[in-house]
C-alpha positions as CSV (number, residue, x, y, z in Angstrom):
1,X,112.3,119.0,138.3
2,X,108.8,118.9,140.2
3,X,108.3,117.3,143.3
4,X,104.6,116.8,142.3
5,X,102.7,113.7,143.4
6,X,100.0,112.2,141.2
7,X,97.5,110.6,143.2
8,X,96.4,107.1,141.7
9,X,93.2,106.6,140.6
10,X,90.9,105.3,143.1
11,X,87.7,105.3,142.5
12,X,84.6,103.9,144.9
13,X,81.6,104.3,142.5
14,X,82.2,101.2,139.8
15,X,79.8,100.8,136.7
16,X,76.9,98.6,136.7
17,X,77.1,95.6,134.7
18,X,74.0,94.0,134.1
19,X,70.4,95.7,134.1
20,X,68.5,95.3,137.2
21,X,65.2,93.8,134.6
22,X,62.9,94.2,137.6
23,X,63.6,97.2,138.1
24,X,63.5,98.3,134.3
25,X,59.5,96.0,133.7
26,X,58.4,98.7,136.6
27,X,59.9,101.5,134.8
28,X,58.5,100.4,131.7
29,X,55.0,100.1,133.2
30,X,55.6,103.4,134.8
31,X,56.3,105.0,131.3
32,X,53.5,102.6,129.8
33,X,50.2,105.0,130.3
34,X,51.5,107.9,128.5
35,X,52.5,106.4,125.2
36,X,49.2,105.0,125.3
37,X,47.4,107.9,125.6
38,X,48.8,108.6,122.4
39,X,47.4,105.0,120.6
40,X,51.1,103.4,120.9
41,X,52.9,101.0,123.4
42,X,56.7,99.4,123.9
43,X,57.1,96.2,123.7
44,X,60.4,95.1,124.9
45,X,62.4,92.9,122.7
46,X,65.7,92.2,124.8
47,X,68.6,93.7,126.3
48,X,72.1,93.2,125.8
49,X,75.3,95.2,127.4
50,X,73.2,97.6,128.9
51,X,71.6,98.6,125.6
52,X,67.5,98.0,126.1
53,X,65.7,97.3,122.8
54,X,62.4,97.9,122.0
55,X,59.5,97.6,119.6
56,X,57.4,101.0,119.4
57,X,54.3,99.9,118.3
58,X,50.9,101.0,117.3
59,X,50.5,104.9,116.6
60,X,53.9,105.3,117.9
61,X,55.2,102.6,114.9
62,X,54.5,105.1,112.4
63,X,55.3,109.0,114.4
64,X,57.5,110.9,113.3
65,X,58.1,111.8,116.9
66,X,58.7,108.0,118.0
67,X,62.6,108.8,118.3
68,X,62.2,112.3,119.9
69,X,60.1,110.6,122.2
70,X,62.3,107.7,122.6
71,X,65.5,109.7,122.8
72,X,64.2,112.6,125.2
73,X,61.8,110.4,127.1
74,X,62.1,107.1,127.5
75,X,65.8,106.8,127.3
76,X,66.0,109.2,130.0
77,X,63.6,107.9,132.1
78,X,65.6,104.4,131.7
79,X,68.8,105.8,132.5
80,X,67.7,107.8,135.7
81,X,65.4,104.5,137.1
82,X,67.2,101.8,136.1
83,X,70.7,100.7,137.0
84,X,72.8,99.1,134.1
85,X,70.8,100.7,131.4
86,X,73.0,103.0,129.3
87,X,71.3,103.3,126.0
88,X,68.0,102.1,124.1
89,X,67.0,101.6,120.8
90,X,64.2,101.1,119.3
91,X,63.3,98.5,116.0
């Protein structure tokens, strides 16, 4: 028989559990200029449980790129800016 001792868990760093929506309208407008460059924009439709929602609209309503660009790009640049924000979709 071992004589082991399993630490608990303890952890300091806890989850967010809302989205800072300040925070995620800046990042939005910070994202904003480049998908019009390209004849599109977001338009954001809600989020719920951390999962942002958006419209992609104009040029980017109809790309085949739009979830690439999503995925790759915006998500990403969601996740790393905003606190709370652990997916997005798009509609």
């Amino acid at each position: 028989m071992s004589d082991t001792i399993i630490p608990e868990a303890t952890s300091t760093e806890t989850l967010p559990t809302e989205v800072d929506l300040e925070k995620l309208q800046e990042t939005l407008e910070y994202i904003r200029p480049a998908i019009q460059m390209d004849g599109g924009d977001l338009v954001l439709m809600g989020v719920e449980d951390g999962t942002v929602n958006l419209q992609m609209v104009g040029a980017c309503g109809g790309c085949p790129m739009s979830m690439m660009t999503l995925k790759a790009g915006i998500e990403r640049i969601l996740m790393e800016r905003v606190p709370g924000v652990v997916a997005v979709n798009a509609s």
